[in-house]
C-alpha positions as CSV (number, residue, x, y, z in Angstrom):
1,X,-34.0,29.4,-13.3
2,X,-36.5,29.3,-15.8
3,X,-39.4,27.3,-14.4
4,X,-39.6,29.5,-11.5
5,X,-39.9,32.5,-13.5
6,X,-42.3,30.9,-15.8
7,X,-44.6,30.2,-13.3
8,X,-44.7,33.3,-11.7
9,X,-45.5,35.1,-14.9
10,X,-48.2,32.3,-15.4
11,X,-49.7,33.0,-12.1
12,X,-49.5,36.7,-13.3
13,X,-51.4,36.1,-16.2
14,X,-53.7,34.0,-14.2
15,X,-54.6,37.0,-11.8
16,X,-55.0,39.5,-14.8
17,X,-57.2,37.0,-16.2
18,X,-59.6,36.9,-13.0
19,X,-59.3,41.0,-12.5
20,X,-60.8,41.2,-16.4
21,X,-63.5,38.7,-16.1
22,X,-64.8,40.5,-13.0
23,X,-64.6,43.2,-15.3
24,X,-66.4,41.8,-17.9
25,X,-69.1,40.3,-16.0
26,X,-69.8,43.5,-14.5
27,X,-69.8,45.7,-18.0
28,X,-71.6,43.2,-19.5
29,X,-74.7,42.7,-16.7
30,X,-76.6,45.6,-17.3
31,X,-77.4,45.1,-21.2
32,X,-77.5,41.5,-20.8
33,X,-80.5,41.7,-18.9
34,X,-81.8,44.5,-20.4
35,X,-81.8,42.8,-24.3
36,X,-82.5,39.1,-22.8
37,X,-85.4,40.2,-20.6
38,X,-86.6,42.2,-23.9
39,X,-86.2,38.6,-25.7
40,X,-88.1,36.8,-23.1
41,X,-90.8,38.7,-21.3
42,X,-91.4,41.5,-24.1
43,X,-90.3,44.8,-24.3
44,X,-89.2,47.3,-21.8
45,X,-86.7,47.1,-19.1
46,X,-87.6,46.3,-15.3
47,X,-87.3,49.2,-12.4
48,X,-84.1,48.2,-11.4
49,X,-81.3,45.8,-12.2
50,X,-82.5,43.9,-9.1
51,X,-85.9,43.1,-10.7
52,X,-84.5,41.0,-13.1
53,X,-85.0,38.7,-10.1
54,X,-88.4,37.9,-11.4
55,X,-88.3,37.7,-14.9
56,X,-87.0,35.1,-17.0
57,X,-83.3,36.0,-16.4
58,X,-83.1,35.5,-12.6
59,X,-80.8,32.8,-13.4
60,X,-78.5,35.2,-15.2
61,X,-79.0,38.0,-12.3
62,X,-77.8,35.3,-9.4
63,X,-75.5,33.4,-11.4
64,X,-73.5,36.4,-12.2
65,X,-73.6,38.2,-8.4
66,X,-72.5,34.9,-7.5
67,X,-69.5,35.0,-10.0
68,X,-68.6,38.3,-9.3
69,X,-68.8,37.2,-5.8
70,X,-66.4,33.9,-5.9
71,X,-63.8,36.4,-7.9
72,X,-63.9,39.0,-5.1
73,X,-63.5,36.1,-2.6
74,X,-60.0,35.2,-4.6
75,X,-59.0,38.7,-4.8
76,X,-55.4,39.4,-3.0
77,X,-54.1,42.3,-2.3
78,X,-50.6,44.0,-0.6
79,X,-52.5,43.9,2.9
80,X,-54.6,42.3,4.9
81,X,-57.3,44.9,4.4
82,X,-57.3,44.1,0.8
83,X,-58.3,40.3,1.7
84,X,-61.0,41.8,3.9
85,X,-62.4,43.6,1.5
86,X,-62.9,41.1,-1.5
87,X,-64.1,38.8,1.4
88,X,-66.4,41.4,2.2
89,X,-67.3,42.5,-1.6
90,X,-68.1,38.5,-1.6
91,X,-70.3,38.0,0.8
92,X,-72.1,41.5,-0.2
93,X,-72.7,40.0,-4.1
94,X,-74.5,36.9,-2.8
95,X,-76.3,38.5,-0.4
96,X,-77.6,40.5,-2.8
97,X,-78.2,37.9,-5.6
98,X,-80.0,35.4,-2.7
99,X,-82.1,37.9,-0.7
100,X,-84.4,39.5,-3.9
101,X,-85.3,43.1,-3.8
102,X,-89.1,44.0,-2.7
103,X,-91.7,42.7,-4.8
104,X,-93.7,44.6,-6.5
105,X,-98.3,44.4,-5.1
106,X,-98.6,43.6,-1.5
107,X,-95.5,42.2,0.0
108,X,-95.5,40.3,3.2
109,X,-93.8,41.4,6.2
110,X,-91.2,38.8,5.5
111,X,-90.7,40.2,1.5
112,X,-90.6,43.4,3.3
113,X,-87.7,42.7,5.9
114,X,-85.6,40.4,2.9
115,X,-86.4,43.7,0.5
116,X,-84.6,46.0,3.3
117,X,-81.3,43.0,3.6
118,X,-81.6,43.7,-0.3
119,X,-80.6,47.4,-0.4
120,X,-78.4,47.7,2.6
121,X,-76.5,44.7,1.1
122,X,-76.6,46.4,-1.6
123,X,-75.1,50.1,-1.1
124,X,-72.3,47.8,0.9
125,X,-71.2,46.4,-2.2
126,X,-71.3,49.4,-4.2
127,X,-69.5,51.1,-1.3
128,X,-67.1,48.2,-0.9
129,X,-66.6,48.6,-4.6
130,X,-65.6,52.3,-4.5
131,X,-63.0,51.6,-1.7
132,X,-61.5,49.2,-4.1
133,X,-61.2,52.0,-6.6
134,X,-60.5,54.6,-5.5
135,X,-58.3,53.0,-2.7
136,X,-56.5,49.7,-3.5
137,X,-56.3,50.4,-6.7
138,X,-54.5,54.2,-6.5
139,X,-51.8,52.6,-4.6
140,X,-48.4,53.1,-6.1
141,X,-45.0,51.8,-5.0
142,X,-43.6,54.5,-2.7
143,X,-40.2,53.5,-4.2
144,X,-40.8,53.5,-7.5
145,X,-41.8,56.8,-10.0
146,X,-44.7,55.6,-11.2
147,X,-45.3,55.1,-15.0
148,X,-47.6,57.5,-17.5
149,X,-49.5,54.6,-18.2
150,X,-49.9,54.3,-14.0
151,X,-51.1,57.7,-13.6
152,X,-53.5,57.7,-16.7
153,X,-55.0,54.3,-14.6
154,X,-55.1,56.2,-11.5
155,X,-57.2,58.3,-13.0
156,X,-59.5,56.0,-14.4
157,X,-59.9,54.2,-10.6
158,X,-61.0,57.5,-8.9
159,X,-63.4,58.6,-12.1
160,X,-65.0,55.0,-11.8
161,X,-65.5,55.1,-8.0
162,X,-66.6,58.7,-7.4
163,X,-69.3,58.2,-10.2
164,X,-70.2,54.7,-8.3
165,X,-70.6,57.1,-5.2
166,X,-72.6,59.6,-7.1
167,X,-75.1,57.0,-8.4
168,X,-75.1,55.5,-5.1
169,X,-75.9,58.7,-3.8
170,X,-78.5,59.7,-6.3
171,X,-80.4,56.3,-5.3
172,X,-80.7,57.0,-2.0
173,X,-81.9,61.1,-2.9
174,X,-84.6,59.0,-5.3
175,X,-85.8,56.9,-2.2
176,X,-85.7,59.9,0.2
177,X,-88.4,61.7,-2.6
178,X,-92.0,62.4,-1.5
179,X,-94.4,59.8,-3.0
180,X,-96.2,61.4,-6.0
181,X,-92.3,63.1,-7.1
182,X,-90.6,59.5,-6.7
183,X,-93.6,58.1,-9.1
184,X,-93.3,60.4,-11.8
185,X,-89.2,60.1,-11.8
186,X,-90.1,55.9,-12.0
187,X,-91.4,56.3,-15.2
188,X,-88.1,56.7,-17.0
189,X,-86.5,54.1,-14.6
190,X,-83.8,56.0,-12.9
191,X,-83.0,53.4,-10.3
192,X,-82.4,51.2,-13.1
193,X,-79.9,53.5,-15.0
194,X,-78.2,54.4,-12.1
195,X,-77.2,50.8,-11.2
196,X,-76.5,49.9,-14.7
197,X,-73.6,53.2,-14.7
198,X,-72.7,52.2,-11.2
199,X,-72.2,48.3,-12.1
200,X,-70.3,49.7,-15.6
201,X,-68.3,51.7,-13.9
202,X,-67.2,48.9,-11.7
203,X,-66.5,46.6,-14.9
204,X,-64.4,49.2,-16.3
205,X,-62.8,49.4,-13.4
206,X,-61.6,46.2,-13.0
207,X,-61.0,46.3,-16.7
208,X,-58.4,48.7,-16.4
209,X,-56.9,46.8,-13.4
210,X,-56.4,43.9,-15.3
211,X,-54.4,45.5,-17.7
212,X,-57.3,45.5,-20.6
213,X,-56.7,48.8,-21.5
214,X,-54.2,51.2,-20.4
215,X,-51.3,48.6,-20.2
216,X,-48.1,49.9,-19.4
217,X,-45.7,49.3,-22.8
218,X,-42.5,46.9,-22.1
């Protein structure tokens, strides 16, 4: 009777050890690119997260969508929905990290139309990541009472994707901006500290889902 049970608490384990390294990587992306980009192309930070596609950390940038993406891809959840959405939260991350964002100078038609697969692959992610948070991960055993511990989580989900809405939202307000208002805004880089909240929020997120913090005690 033992082997069974040990290998179900391994496999456990094993799936609160994928839920935190999604975590991780997506905590961690922001101020690794910020601080490496710093160390290899001088100081400053880029526009966006998604610039980092052409400086010396695009490596970093696509290896980690791509990460993020192959986790999502293994993510399985009580329904059927659930696959669907890590499949979908997959195929969003690559998309993302293989079609770059709009370069900046004169872009050709054809940077132009891969810029625009960018950000709609983009907010479809970030959406897809919300739904995971404040959906999935809310659930609660209809036939259990759930724990403090549960209900402290809950709240951490719905926190983490309402404020990956509301940076979502405050993109797409900053895009929507006249010209001359959207290029004074740029020069403090919101579009860049909006994704980097958005993409923490996410980590934390997952964080919390693997049982990194807010554990419930045995």
């Amino acid at each position: 009777m033992n082997a069974p049970s040990g290998a179900c608490n391994s496999l456990v384990l094993s799936y609160l050890g994928l839920r935190k390294a999604v975590g991780y990587l997506g905590t961690a992306l922001p101020f690794v690119l910020a601080f490496g980009g710093m160390l290899l192309d001088g100081p400053g930070i880029q526009g966006s997260i998604s610039s980092y596609y052409y400086t010396g950390m695009r490596n970093v940038f696509v290896g980690t969508l791509c990460a993020i993406g192959v986790f999502m891809l293994s993510y399985r959840g009580y329904e059927r929905k659930d696959d669907i959405a890590g499949d979908l939260a997959c195929v969003f991350a690559v998309v993302v990290a293989l079609f770059p964002t709009t370069p900046h100078g004169t872009p050709s038609a054809m940077d132009k139309l891969i810029g625009t697969i960018h950000l709609a692959s983009a907010a479809a992610f970030f959406l897809t990541l919300s739904y995971f948070s404040l959906i999935l991960f809310t659930k609660t055993d209809p036939n259990k009472q759930p724990t403090l511990r549960k209900i402290q989580r809950n709240k951490v989900y719905k926190a983490c994707g309402y404020t990956m809405l509301a940076a979502l939202a405050l993109m797409v307000f900053r895009a929507l901006l006249p010209t001359n208002i959207a290029a004074y805004l740029d020069k403090i880089d919101p579009v860049f500290w909006l994704e980097s909240v958005a993409v923490i929020a996410f980590g934390v997120s997952w964080l919390t889902k693997g049982e990194a913090m807010l554990k419930d005690e045995t």
